[in-house]
MDTraj code that builds the backbone (N, CA, C; nanometers):
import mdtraj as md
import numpy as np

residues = "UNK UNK UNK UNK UNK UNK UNK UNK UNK UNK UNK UNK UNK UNK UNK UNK UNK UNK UNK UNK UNK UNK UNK UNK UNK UNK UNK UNK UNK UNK UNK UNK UNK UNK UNK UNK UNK UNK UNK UNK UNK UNK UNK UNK UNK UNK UNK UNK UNK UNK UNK UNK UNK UNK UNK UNK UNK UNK UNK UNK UNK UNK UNK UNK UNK UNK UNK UNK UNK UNK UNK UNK UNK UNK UNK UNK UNK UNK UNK UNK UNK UNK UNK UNK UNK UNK UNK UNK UNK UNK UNK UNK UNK UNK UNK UNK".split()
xyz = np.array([
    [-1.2033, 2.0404, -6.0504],
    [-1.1144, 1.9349, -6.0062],
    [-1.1617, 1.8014, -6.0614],
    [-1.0795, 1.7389, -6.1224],
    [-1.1188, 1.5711, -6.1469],
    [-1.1584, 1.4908, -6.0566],
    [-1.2047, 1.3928, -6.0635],
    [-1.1987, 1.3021, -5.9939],
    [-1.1095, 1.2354, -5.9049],
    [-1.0041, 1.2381, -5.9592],
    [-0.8646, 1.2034, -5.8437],
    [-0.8597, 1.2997, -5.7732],
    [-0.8213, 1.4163, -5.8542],
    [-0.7893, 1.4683, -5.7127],
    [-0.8608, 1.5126, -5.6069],
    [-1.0142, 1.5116, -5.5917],
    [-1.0792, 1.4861, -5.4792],
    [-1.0717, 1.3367, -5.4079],
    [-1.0508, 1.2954, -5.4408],
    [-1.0230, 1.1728, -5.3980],
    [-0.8728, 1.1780, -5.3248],
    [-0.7583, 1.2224, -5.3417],
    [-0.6326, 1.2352, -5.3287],
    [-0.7041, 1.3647, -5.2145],
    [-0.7482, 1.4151, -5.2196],
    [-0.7211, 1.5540, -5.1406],
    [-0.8581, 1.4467, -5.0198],
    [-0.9667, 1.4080, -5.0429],
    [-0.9644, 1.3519, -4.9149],
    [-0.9253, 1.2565, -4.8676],
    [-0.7876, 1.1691, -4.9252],
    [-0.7314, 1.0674, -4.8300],
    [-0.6295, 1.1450, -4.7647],
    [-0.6052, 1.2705, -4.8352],
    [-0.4939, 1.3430, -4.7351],
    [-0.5999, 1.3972, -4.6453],
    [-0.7177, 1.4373, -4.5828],
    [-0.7425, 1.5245, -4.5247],
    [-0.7385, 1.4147, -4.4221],
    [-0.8187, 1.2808, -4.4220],
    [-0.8387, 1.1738, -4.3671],
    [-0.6717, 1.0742, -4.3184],
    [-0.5879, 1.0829, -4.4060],
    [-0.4579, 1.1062, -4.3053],
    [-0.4013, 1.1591, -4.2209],
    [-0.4306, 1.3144, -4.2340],
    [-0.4107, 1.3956, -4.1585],
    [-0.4574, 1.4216, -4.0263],
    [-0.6383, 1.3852, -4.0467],
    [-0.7046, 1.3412, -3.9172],
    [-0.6592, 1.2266, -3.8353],
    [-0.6299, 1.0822, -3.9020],
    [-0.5527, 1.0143, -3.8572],
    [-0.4557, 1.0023, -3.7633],
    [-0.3403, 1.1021, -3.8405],
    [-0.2162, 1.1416, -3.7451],
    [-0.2501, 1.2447, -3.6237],
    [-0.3867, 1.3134, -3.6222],
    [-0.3553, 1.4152, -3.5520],
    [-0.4168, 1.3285, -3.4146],
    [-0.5132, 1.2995, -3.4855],
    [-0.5963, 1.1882, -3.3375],
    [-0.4882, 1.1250, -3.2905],
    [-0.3827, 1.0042, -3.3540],
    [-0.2432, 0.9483, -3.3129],
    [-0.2059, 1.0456, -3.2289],
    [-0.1941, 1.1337, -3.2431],
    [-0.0411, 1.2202, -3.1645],
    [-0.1211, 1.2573, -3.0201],
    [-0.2555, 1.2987, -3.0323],
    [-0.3466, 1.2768, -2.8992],
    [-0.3231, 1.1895, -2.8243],
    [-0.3627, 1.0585, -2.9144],
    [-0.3650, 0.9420, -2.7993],
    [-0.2069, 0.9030, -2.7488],
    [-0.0734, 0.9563, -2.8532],
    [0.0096, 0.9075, -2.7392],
    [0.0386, 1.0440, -2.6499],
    [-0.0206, 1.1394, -2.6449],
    [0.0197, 1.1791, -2.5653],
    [-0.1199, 1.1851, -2.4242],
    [-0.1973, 1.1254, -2.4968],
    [-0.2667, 1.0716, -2.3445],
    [-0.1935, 0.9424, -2.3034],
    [-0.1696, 0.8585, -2.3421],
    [-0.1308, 0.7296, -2.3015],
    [-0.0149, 0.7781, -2.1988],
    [0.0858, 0.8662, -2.2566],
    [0.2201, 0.8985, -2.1866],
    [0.1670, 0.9288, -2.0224],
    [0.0301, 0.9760, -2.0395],
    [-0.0027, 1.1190, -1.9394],
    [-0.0873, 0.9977, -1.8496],
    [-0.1356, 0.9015, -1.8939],
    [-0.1993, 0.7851, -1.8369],
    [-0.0996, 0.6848, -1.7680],
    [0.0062, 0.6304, -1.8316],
    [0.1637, 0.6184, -1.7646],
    [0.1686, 0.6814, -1.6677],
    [0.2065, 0.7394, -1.6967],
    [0.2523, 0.9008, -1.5715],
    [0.1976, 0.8581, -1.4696],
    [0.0134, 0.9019, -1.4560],
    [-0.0487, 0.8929, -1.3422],
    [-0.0634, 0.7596, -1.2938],
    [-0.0253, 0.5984, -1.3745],
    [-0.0081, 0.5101, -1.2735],
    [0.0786, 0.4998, -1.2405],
    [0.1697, 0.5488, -1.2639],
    [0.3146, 0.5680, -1.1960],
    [0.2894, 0.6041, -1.0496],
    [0.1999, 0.7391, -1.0260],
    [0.2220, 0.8104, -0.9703],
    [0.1152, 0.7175, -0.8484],
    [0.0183, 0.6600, -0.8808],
    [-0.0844, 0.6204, -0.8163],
    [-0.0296, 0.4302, -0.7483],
    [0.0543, 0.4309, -0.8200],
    [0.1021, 0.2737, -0.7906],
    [0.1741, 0.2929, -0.6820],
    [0.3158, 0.4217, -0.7095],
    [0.3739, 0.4757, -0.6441],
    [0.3301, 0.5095, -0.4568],
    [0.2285, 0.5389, -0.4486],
    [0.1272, 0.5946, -0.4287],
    [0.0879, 0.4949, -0.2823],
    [0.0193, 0.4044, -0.3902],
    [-0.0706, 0.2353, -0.3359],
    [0.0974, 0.1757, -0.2456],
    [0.1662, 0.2331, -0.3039],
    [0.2578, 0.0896, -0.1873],
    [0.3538, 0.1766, -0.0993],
    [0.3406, 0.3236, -0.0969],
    [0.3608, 0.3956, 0.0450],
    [0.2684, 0.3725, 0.1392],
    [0.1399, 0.3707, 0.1040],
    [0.0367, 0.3765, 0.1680],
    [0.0273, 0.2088, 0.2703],
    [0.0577, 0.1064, 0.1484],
    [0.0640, -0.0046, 0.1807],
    [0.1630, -0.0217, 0.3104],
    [0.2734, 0.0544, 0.3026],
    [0.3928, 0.0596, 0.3867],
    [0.3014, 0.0893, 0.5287],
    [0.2891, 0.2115, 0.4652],
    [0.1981, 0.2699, 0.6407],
    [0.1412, 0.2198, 0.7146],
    [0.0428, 0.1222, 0.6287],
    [-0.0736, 0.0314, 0.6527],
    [-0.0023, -0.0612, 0.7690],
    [0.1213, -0.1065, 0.7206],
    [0.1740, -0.2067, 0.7814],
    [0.2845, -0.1925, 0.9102],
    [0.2963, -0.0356, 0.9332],
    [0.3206, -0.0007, 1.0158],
    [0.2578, 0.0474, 1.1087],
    [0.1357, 0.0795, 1.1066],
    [-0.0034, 0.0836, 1.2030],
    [-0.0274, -0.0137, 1.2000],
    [-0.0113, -0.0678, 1.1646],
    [-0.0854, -0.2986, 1.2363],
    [0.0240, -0.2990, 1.3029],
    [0.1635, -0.2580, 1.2437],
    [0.2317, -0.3403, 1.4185],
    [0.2268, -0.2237, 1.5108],
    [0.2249, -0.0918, 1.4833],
    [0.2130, -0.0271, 1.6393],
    [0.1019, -0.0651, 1.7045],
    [-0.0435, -0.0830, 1.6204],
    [-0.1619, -0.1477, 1.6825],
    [-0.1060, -0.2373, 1.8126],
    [-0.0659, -0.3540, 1.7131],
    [-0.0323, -0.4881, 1.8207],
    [0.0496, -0.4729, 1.9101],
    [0.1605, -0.3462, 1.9044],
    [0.2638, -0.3306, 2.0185],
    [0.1722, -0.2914, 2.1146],
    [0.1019, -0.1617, 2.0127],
    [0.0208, -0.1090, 2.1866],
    [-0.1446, -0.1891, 2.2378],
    [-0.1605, -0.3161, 2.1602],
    [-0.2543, -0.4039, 2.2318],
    [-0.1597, -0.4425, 2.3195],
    [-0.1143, -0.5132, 2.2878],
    [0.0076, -0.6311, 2.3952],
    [0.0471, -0.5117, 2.4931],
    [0.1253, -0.3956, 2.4995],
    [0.1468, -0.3442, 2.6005],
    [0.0128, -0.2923, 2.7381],
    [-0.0853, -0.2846, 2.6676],
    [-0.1957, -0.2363, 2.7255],
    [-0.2328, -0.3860, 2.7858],
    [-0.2268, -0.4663, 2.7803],
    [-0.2993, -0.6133, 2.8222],
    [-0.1514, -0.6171, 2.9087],
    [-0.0415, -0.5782, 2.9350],
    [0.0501, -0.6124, 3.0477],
    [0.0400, -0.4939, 3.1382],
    [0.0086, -0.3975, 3.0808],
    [-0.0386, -0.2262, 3.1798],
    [-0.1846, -0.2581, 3.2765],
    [-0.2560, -0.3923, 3.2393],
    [-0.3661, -0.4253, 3.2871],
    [-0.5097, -0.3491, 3.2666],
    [-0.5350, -0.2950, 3.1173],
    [-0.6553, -0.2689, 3.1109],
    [-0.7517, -0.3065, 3.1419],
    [-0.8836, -0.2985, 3.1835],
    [-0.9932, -0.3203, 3.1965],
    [-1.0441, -0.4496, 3.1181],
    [-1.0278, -0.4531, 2.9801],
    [-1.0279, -0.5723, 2.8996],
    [-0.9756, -0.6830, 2.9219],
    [-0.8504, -0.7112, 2.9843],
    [-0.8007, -0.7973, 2.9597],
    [-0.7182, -0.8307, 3.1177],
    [-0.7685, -0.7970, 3.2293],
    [-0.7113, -0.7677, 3.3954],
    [-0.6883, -0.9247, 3.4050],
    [-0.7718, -1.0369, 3.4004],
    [-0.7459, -1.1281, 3.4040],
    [-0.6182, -1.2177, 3.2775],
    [-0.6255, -1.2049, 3.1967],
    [-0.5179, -1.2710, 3.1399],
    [-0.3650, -1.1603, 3.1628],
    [-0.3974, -1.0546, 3.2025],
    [-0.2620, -0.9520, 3.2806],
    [-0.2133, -1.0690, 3.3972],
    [-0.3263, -1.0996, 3.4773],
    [-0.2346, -1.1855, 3.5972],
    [-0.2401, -1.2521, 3.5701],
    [-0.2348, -1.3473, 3.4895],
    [-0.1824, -1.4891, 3.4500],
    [-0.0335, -1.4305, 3.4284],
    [-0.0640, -1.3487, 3.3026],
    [0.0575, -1.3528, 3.2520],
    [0.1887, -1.3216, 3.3511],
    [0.1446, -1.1988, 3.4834],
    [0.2120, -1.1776, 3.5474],
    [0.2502, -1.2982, 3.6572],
    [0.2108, -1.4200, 3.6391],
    [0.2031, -1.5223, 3.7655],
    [0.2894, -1.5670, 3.7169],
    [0.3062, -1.6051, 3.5279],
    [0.3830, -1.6738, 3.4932],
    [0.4876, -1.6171, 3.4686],
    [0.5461, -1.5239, 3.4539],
    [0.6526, -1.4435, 3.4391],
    [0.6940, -1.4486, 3.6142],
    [0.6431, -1.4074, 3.7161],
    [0.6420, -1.4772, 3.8684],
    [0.7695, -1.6268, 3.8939],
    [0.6317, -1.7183, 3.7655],
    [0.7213, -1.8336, 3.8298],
    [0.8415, -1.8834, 3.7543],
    [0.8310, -1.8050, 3.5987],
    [0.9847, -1.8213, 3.5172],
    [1.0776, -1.7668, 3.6114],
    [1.0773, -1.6763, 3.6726],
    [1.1607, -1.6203, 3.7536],
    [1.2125, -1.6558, 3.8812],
    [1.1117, -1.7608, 3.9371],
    [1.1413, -1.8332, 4.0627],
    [1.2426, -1.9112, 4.0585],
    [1.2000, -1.9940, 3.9232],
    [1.2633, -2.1070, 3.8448],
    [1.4175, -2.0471, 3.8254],
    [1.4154, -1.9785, 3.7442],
    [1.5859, -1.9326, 3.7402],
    [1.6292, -1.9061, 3.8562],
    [1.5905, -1.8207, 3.9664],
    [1.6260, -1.7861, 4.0745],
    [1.7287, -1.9126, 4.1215],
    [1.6219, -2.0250, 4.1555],
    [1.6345, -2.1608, 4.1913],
    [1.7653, -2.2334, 4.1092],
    [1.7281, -2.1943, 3.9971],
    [1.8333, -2.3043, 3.8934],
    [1.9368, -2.2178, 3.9308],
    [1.9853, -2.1189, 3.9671],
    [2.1136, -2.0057, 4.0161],
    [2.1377, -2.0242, 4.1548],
    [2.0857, -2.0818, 4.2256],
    [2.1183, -2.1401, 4.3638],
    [2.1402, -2.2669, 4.3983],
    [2.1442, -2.3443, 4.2833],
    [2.1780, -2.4842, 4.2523],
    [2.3433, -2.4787, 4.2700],
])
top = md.Topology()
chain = top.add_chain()
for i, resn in enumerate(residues, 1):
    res = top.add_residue(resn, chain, resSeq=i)
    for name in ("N", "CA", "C"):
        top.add_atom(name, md.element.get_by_symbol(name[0]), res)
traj = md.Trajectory(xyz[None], top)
């Protein structure tokens, strides 16, 4: 073989490696897509949830602090004194 055409036969072999590595990486990239799709997808169900356990949290703090837990017995009767005297108050303003 001459000189060219070793030369010609390894820029084809070295093209060829080229393209084949190419066709790898897009089909990792596709497959890398994919899984943040899937993982983003993912992150903001989760996020959803997240944010629906913080408010059942706070429903069932606040309900438990008017049920009068142990924690919180004293600000229960406040709260119940004042709910007491909103109610007096209207009573009153309805007998006016």
């Amino acid at each position: 073989m001459s000189k060219i055409e070793l030369i010609v036969n390894s820029l084809e072999q070295k093209v060829k490696r080229v393209l084949h590595e190419m066709t790898q990486l897009k089909k990792e990239n596709a497959f890398l897509k994919d899984e943040l799709l899937k993982a983003t997808t993912l992150s903001s169900k989760q996020m959803q949830a997240l944010q629906q356990k913080e408010d059942d949290y706070k429903t069932l703090k606040f309900a438990n602090s008017i049920l009068g837990s142990d924690d919180s017995k004293r600000e229960t009767k406040l709260k119940i004194n004042t709910l007491i005297k909103e109610i007096d108050d209207c009573i009153s303003n309805l007998s006016d």
